[in-house]
C-alpha positions as CSV (number, residue, x, y, z in Angstrom):
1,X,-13.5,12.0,0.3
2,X,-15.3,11.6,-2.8
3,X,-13.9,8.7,-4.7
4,X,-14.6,9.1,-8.4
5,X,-12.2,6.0,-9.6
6,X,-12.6,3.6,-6.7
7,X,-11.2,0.7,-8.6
8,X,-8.1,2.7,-10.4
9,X,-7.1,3.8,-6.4
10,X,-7.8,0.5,-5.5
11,X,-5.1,-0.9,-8.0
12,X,-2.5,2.2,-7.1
13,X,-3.2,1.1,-3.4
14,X,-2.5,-3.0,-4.4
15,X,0.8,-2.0,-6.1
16,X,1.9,-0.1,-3.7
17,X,1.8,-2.8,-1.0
18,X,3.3,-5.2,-3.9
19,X,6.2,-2.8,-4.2
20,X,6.7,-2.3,-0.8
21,X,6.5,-6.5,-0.3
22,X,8.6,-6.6,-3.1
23,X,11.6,-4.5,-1.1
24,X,11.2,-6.6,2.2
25,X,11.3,-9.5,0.8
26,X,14.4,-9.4,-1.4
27,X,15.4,-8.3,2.6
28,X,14.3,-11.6,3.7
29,X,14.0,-13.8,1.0
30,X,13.8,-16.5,3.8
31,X,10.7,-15.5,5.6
32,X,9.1,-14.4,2.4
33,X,9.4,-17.7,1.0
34,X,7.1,-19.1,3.9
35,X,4.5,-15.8,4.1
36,X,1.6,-15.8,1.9
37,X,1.5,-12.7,0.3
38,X,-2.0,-12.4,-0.8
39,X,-3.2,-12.7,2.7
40,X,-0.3,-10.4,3.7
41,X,-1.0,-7.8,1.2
42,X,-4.9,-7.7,2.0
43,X,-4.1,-7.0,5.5
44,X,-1.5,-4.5,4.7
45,X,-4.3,-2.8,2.3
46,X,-6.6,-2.7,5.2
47,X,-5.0,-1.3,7.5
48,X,-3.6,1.7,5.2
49,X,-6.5,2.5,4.1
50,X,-7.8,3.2,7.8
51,X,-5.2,5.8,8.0
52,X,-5.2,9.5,7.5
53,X,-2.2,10.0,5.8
54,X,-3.7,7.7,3.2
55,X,-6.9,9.5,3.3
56,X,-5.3,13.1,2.4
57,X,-3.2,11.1,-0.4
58,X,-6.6,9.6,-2.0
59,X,-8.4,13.2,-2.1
60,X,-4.5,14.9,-3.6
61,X,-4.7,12.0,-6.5
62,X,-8.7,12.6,-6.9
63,X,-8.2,16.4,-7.1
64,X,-4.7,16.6,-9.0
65,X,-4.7,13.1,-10.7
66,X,-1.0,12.6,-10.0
67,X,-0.6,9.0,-10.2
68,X,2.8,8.4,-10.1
69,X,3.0,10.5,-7.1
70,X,0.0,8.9,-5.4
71,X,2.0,5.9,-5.8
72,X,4.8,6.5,-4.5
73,X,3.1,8.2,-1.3
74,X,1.5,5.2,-1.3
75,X,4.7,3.2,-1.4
76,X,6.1,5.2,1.6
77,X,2.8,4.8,3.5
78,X,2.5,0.8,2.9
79,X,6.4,0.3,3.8
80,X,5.7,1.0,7.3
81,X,2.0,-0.9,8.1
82,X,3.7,-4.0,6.0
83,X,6.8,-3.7,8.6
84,X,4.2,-3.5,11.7
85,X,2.0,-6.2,10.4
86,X,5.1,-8.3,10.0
87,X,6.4,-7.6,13.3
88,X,2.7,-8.3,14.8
């Protein structure tokens, strides 16, 4: 994949988690309180990124430029890493 706006994915991608975070913790206000979400969202970045289905939703945005629907795949993509790396 060819990224041709590295730093406007990267922001899509960091919102994303932020909004997914964002639905958890009003979940678990509790645990959220105690988790620090910077270190939390970097991992949860990470980790999507090493995935495919984030891959093929990086090359649709960079071919079609849909960027409210690269965001929210990208919401339903970092929903379930965030839950994993919470459960981890």
């Amino acid at each position: 994949m060819t990224d041709e706006h590295p730093s406007e994915i990267q922001q899509l991608v960091v919102r994303a988690v932020g909004r997914a975070y964002d639905a958890w913790a009003a979940e678990h206000p509790s645990l959220a309180a105690v988790i620090d979400r910077i270190t939390l969202t970097e991992r949860t970045v990470e980790s999507l990124r090493e995935s495919q289905a984030y891959r093929d939703a990086a090359e649709a945005y960079a071919r079609d430029r849909g960027e409210l629907q690269f965001l929210n795949r990208l919401i339903d993509l970092a929903a379930p890493v965030l839950a994993a790396i919470l459960a981890g």
